[in-house]
CHARMM-style PDB file with segment names, atoms N, HN, CA, C and O in Angstrom:
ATOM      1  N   UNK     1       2.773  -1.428   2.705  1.00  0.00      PROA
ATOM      2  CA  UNK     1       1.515  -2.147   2.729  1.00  0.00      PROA
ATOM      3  C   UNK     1       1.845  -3.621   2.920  1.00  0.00      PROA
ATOM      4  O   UNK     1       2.643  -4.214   2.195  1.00  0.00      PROA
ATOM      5  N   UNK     2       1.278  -4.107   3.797  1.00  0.00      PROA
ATOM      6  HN  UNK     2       0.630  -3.625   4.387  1.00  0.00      PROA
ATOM      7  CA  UNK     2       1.168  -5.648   4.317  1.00  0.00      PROA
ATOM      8  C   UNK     2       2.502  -5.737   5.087  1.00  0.00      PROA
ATOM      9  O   UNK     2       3.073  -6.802   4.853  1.00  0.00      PROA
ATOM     10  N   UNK     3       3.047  -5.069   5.789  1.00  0.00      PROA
ATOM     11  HN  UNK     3       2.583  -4.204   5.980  1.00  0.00      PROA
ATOM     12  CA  UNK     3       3.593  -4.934   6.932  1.00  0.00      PROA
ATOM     13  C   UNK     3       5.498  -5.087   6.389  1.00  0.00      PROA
ATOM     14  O   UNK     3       6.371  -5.334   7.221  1.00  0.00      PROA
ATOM     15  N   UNK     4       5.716  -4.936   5.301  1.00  0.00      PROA
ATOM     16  HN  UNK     4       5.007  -4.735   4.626  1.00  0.00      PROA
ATOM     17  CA  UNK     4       7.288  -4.840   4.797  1.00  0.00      PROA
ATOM     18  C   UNK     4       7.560  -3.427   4.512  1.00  0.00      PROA
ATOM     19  O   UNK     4       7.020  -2.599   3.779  1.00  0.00      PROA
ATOM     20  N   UNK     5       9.203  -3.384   5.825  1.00  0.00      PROA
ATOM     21  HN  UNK     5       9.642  -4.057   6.421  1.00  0.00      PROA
ATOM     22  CA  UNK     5       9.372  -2.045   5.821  1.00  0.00      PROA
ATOM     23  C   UNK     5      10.308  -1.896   4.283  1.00  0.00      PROA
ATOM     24  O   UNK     5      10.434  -2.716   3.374  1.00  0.00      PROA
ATOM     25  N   UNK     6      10.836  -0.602   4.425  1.00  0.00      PROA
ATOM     26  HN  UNK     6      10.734   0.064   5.164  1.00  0.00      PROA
ATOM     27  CA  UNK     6      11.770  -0.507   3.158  1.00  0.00      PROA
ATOM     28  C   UNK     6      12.796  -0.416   3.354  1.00  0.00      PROA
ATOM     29  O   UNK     6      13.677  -0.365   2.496  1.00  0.00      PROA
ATOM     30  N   UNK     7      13.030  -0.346   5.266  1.00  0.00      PROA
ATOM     31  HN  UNK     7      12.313  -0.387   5.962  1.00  0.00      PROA
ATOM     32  CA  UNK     7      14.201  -0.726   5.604  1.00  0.00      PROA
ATOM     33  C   UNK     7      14.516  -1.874   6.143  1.00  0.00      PROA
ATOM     34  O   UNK     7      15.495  -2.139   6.840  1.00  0.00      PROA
ATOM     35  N   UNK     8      13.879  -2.376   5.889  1.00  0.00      PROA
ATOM     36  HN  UNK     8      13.084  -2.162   5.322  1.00  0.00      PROA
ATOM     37  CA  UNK     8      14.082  -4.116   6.517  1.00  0.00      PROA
ATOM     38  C   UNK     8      14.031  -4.430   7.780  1.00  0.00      PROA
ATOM     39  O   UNK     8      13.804  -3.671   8.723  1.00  0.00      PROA
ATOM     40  N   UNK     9      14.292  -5.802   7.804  1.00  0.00      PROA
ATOM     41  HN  UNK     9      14.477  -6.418   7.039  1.00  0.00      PROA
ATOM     42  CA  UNK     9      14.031  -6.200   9.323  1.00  0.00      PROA
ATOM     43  C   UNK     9      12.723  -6.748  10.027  1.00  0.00      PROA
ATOM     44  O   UNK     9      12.424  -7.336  11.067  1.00  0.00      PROA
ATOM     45  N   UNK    10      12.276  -6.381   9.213  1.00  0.00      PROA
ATOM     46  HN  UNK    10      12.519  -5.904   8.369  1.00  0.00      PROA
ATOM     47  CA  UNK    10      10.636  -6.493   9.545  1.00  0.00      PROA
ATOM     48  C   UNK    10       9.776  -7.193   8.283  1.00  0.00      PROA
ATOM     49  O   UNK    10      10.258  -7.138   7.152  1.00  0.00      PROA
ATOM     50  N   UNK    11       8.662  -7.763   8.484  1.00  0.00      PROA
ATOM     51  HN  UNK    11       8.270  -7.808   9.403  1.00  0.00      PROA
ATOM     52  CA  UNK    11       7.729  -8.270   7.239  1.00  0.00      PROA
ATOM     53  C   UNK    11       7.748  -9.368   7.122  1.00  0.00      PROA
ATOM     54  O   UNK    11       8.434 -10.075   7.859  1.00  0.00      PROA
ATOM     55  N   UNK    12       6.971  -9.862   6.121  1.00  0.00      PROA
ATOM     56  HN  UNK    12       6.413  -9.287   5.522  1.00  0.00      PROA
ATOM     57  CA  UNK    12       6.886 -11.734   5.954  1.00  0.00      PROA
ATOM     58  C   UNK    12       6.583 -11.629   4.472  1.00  0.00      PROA
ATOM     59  O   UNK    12       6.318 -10.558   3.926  1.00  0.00      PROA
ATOM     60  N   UNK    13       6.636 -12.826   3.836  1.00  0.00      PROA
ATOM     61  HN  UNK    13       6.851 -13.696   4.280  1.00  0.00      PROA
ATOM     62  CA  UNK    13       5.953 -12.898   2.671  1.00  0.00      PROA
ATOM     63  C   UNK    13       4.366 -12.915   2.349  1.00  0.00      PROA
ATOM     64  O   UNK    13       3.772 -12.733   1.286  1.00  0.00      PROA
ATOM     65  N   UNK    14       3.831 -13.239   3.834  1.00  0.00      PROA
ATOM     66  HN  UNK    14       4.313 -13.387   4.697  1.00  0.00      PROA
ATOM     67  CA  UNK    14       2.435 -13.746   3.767  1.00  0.00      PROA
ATOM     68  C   UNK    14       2.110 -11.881   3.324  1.00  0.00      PROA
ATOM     69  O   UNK    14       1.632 -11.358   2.317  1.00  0.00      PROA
ATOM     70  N   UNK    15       2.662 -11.291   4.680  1.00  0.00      PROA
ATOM     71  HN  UNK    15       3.051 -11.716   5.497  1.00  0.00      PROA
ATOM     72  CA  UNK    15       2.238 -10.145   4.353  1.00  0.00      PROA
ATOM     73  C   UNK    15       2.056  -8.921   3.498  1.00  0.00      PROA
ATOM     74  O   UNK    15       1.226  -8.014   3.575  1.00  0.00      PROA
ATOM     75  N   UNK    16       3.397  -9.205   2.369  1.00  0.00      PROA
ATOM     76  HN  UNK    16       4.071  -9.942   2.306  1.00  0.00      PROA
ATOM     77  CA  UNK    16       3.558  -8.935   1.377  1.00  0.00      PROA
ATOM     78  C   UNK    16       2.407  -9.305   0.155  1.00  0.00      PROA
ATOM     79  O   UNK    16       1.891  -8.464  -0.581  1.00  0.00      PROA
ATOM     80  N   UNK    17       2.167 -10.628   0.134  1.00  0.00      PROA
ATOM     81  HN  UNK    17       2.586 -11.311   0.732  1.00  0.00      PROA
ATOM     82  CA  UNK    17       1.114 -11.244  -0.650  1.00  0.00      PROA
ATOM     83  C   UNK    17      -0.324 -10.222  -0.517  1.00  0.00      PROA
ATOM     84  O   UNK    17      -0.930  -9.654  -1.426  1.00  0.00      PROA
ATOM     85  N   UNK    18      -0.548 -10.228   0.664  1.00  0.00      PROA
ATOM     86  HN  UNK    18      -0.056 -10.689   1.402  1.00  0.00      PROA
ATOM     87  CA  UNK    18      -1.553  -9.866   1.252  1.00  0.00      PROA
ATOM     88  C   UNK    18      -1.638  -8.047   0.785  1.00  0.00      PROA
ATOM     89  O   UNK    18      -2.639  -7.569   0.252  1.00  0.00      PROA
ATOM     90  N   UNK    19      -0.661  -7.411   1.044  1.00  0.00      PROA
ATOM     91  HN  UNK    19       0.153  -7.799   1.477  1.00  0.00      PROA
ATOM     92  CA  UNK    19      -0.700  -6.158   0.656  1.00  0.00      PROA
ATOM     93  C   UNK    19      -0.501  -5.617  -1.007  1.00  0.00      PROA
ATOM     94  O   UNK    19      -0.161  -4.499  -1.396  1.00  0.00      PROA
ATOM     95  N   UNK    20      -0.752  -6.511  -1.591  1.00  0.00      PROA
ATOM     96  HN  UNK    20      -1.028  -7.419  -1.275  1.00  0.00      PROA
ATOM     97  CA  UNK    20      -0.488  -6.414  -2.961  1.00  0.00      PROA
ATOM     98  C   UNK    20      -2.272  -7.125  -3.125  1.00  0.00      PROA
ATOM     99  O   UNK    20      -3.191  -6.543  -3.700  1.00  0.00      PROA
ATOM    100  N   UNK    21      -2.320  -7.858  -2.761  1.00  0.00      PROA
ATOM    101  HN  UNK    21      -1.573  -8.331  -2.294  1.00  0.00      PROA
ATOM    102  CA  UNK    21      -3.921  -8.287  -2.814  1.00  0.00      PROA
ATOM    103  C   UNK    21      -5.031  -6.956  -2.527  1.00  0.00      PROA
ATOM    104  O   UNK    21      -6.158  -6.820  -3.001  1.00  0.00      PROA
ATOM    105  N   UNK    22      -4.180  -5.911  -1.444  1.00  0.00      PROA
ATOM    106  HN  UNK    22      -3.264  -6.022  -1.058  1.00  0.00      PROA
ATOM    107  CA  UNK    22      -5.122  -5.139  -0.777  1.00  0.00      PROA
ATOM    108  C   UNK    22      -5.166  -4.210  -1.858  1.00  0.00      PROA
ATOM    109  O   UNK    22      -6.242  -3.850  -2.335  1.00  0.00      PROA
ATOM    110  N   UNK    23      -3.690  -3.658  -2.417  1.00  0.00      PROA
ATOM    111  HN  UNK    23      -2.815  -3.951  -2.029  1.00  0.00      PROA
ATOM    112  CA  UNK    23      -4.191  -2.757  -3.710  1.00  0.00      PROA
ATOM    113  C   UNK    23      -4.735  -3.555  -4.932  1.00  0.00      PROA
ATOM    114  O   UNK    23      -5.514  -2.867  -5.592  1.00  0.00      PROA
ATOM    115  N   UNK    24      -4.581  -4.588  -5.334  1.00  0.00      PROA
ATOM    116  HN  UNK    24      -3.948  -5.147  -4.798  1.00  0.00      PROA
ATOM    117  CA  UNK    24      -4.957  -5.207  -6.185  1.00  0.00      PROA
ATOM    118  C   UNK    24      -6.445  -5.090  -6.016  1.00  0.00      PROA
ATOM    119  O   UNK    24      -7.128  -4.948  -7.029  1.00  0.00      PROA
ATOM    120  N   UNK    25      -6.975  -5.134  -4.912  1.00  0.00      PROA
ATOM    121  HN  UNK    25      -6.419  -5.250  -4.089  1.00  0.00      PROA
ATOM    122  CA  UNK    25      -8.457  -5.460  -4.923  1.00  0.00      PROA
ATOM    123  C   UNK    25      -9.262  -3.704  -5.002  1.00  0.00      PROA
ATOM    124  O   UNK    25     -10.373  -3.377  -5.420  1.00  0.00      PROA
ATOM    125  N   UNK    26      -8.027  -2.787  -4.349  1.00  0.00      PROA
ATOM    126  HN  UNK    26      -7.125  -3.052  -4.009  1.00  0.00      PROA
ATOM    127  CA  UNK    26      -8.375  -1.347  -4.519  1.00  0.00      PROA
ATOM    128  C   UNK    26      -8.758  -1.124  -6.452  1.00  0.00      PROA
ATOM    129  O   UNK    26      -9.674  -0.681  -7.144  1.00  0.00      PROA
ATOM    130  N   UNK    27      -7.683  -1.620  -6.604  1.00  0.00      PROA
ATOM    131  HN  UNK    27      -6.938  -1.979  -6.042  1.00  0.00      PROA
ATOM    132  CA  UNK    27      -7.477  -0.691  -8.216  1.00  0.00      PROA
ATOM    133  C   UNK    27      -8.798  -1.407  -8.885  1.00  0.00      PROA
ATOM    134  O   UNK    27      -9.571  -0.673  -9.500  1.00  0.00      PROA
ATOM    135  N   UNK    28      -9.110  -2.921  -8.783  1.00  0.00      PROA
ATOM    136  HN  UNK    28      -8.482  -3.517  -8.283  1.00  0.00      PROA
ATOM    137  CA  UNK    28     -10.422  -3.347  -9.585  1.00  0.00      PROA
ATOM    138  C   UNK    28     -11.332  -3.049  -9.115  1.00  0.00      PROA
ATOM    139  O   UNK    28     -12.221  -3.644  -9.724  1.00  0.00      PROA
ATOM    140  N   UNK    29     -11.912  -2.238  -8.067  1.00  0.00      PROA
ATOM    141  HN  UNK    29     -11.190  -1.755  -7.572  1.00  0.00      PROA
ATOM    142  CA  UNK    29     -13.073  -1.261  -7.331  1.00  0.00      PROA
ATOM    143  C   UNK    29     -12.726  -0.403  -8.619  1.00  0.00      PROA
ATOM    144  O   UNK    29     -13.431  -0.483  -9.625  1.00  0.00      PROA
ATOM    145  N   UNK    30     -11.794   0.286  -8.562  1.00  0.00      PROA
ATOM    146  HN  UNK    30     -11.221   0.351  -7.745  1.00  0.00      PROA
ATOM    147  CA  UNK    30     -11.509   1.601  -9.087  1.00  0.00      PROA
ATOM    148  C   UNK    30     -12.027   1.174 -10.717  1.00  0.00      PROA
ATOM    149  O   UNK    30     -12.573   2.098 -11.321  1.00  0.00      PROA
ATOM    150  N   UNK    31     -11.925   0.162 -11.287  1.00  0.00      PROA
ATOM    151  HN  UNK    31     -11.481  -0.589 -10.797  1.00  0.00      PROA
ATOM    152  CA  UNK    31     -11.816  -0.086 -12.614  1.00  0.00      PROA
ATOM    153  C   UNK    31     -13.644  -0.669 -12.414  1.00  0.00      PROA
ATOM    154  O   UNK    31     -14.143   0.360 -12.871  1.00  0.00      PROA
ATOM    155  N   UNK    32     -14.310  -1.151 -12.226  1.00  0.00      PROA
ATOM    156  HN  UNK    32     -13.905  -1.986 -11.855  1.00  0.00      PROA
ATOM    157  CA  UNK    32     -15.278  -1.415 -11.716  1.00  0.00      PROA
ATOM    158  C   UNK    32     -16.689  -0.182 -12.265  1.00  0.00      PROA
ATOM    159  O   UNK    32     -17.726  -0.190 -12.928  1.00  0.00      PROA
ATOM    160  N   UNK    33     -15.749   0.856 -11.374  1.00  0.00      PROA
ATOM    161  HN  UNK    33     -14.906   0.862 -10.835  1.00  0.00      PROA
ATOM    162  CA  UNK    33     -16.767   2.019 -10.900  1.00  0.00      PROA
ATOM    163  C   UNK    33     -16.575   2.886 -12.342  1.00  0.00      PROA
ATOM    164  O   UNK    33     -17.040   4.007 -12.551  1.00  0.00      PROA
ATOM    165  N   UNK    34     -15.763   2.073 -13.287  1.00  0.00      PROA
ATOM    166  HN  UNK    34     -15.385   1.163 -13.117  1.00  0.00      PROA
ATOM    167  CA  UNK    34     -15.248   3.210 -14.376  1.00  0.00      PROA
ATOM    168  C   UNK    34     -14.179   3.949 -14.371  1.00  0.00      PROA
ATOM    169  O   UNK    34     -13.648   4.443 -15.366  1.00  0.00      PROA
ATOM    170  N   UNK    35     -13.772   4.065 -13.057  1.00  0.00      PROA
ATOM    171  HN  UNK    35     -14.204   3.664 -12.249  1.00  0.00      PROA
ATOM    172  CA  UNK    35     -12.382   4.963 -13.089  1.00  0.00      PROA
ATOM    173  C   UNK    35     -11.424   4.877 -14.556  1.00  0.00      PROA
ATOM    174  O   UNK    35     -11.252   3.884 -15.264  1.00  0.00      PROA
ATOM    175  N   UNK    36     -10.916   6.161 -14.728  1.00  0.00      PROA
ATOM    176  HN  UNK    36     -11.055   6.967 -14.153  1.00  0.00      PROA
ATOM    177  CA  UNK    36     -10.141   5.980 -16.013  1.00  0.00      PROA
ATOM    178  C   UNK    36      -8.465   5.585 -15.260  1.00  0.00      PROA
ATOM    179  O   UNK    36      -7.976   5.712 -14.137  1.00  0.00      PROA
ATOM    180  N   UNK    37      -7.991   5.061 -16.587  1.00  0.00      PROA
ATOM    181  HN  UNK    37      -8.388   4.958 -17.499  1.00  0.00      PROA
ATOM    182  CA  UNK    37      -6.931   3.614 -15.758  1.00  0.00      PROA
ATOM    183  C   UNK    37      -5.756   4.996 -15.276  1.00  0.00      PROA
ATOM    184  O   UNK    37      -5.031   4.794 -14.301  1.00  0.00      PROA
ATOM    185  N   UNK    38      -5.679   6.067 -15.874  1.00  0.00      PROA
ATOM    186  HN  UNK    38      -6.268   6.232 -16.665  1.00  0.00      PROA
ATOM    187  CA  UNK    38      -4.844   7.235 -14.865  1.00  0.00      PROA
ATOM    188  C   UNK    38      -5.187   7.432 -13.678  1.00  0.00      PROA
ATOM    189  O   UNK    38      -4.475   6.932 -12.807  1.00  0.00      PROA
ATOM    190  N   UNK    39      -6.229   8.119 -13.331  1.00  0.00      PROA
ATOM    191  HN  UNK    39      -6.807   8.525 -14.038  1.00  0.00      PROA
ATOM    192  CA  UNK    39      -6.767   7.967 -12.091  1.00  0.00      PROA
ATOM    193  C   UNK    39      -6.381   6.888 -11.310  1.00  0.00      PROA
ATOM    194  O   UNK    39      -5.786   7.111 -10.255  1.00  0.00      PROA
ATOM    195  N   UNK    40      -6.717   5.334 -11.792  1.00  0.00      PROA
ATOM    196  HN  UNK    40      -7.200   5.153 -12.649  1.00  0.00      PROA
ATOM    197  CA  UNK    40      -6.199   4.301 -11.105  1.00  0.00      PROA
ATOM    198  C   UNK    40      -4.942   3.928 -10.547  1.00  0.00      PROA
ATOM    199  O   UNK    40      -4.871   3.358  -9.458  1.00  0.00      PROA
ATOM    200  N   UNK    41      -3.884   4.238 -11.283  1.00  0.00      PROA
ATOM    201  HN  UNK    41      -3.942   4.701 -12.168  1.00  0.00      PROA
ATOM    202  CA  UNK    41      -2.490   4.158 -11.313  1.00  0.00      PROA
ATOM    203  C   UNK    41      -2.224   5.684  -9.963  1.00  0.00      PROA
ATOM    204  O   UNK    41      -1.354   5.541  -9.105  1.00  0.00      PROA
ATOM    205  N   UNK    42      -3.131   7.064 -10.003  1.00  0.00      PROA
ATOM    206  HN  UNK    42      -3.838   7.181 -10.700  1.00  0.00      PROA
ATOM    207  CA  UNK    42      -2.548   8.268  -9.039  1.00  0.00      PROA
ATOM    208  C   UNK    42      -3.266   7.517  -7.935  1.00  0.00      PROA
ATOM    209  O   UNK    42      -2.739   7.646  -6.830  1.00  0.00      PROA
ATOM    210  N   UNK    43      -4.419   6.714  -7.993  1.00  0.00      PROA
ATOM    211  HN  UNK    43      -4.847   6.608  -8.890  1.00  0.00      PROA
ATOM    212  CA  UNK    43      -4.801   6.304  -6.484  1.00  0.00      PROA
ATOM    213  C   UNK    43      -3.844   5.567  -5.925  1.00  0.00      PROA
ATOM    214  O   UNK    43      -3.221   5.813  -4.892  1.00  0.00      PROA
ATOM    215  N   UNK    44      -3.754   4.699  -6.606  1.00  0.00      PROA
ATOM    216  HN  UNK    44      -4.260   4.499  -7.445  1.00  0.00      PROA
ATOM    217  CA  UNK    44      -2.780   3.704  -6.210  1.00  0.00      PROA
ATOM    218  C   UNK    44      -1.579   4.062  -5.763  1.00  0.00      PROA
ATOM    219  O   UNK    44      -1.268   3.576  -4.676  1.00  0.00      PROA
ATOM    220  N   UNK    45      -0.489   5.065  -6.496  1.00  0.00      PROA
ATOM    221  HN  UNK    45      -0.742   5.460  -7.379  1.00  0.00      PROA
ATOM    222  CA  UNK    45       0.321   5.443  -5.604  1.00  0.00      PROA
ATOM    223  C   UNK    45       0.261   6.252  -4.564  1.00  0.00      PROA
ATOM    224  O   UNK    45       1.038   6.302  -3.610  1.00  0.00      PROA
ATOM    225  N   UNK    46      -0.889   7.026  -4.816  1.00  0.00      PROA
ATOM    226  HN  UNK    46      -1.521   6.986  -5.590  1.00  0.00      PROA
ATOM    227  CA  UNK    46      -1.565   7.850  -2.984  1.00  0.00      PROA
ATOM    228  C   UNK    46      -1.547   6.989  -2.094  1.00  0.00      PROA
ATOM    229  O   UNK    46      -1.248   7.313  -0.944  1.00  0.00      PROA
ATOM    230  N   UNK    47      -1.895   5.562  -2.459  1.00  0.00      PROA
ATOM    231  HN  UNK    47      -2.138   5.299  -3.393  1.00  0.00      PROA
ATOM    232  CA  UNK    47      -2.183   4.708  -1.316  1.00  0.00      PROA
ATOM    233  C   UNK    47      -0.866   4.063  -0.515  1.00  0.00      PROA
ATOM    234  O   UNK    47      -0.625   4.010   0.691  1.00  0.00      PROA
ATOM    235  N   UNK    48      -0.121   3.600  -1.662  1.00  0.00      PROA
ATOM    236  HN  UNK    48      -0.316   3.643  -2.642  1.00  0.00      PROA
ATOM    237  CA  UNK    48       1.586   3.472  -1.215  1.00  0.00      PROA
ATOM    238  C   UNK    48       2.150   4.741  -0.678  1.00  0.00      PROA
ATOM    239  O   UNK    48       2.912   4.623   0.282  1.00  0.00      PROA
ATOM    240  N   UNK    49       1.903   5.951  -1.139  1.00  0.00      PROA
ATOM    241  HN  UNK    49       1.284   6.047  -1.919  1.00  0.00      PROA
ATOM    242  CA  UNK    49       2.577   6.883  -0.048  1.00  0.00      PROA
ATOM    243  C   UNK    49       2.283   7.259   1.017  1.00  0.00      PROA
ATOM    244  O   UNK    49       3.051   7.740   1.851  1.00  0.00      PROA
ATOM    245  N   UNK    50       0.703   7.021   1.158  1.00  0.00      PROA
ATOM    246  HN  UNK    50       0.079   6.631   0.481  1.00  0.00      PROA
ATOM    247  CA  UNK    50       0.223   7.185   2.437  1.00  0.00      PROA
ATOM    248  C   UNK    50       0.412   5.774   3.538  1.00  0.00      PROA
ATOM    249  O   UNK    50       0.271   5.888   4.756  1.00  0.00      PROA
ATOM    250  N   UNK    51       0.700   4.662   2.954  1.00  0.00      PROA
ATOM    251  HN  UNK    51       0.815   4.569   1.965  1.00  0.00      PROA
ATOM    252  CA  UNK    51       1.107   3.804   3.819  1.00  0.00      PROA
ATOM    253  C   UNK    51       2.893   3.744   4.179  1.00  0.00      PROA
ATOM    254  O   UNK    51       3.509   3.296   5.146  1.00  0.00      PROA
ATOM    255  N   UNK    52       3.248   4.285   3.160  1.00  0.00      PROA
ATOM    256  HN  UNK    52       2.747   4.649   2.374  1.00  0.00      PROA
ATOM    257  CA  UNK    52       4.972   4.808   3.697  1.00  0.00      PROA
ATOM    258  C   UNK    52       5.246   6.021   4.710  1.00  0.00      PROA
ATOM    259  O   UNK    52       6.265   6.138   5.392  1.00  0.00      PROA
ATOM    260  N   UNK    53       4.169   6.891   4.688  1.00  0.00      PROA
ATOM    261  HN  UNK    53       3.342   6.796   4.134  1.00  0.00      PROA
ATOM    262  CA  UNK    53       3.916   8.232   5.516  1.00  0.00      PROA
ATOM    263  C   UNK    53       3.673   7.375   7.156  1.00  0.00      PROA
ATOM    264  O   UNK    53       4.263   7.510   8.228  1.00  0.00      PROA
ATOM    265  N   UNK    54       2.586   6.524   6.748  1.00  0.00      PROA
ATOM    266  HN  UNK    54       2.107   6.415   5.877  1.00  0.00      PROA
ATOM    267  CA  UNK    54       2.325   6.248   8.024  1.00  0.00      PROA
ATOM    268  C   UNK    54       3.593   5.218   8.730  1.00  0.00      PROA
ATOM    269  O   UNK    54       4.037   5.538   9.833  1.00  0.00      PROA
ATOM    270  N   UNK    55       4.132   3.969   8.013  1.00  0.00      PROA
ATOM    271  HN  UNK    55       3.771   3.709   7.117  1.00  0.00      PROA
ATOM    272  CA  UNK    55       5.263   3.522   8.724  1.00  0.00      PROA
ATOM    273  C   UNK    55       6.404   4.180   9.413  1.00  0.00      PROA
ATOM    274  O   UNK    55       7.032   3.775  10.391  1.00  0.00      PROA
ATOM    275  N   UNK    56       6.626   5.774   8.402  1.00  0.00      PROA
ATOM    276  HN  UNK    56       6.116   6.103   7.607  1.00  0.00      PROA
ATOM    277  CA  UNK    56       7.561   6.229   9.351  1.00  0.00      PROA
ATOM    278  C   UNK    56       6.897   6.865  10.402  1.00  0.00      PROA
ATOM    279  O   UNK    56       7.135   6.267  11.452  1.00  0.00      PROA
ATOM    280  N   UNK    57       6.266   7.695  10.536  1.00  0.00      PROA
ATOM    281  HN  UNK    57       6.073   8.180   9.683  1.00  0.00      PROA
ATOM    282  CA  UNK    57       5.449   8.048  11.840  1.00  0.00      PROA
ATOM    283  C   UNK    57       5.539   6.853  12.646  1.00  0.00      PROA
ATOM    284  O   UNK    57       6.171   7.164  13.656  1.00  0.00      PROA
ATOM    285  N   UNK    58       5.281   5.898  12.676  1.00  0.00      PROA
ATOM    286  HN  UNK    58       4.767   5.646  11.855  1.00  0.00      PROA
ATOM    287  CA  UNK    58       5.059   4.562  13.561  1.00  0.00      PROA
ATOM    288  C   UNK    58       6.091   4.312  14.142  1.00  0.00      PROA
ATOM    289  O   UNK    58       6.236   3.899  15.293  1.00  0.00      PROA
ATOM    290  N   UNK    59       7.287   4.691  12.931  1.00  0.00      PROA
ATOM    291  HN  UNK    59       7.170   5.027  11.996  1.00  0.00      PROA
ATOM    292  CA  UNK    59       8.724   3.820  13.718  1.00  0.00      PROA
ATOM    293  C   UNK    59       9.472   5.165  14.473  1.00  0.00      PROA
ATOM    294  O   UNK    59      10.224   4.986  15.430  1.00  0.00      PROA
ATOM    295  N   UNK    60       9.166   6.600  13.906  1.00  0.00      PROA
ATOM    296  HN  UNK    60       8.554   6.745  13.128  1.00  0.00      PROA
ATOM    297  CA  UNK    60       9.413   7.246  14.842  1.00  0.00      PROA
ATOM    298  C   UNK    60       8.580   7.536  16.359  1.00  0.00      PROA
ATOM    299  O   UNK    60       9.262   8.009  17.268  1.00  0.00      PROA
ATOM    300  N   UNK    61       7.486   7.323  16.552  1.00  0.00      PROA
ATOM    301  HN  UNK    61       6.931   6.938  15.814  1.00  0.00      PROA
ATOM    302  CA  UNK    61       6.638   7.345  17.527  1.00  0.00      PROA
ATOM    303  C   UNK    61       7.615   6.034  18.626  1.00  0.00      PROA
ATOM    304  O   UNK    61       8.140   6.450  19.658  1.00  0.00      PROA
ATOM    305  N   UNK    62       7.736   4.630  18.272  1.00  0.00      PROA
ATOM    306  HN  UNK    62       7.310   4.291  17.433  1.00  0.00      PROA
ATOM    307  CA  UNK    62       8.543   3.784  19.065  1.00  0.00      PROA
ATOM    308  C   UNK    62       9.714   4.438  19.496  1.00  0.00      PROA
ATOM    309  O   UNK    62       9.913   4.114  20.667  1.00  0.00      PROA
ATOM    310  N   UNK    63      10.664   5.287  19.045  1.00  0.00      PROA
ATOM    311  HN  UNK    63      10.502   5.551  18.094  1.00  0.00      PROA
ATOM    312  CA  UNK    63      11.740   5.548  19.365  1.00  0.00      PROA
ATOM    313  C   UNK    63      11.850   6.712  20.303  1.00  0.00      PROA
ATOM    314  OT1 UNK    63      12.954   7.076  20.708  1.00  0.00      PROA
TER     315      UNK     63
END
């Protein structure tokens, strides 16, 4: 999330900032709506794995 791979080479800090803002702003929706703070914590890592799912697809699709 916010464009830093986990293998490096790639990313910025801005973008980093930014992707921590994006779940940050997910999880206080989630806390908001009532979500119980478990729930919050399994969304949240759904959301990091589904954005790690999708980087590798991406970097295998380039190759």
């Amino acid at each position: 999330i916010g464009g830093t791979s986990l293998f490096g080479g790639r990313g910025s800090i801005i973008g980093s900032v930014l992707g921590a803002f994006i779940v940050q702003v997910f999880t206080t929706g989630l806390s908001l709506a009532r979500v119980d703070d478990y729930w919050q914590q399994f969304a949240a890592g759904i959301l990091v794995i589904v954005a790690v799912t999708l980087d590798q697809q991406l970097r295998r699709a380039t190759k």
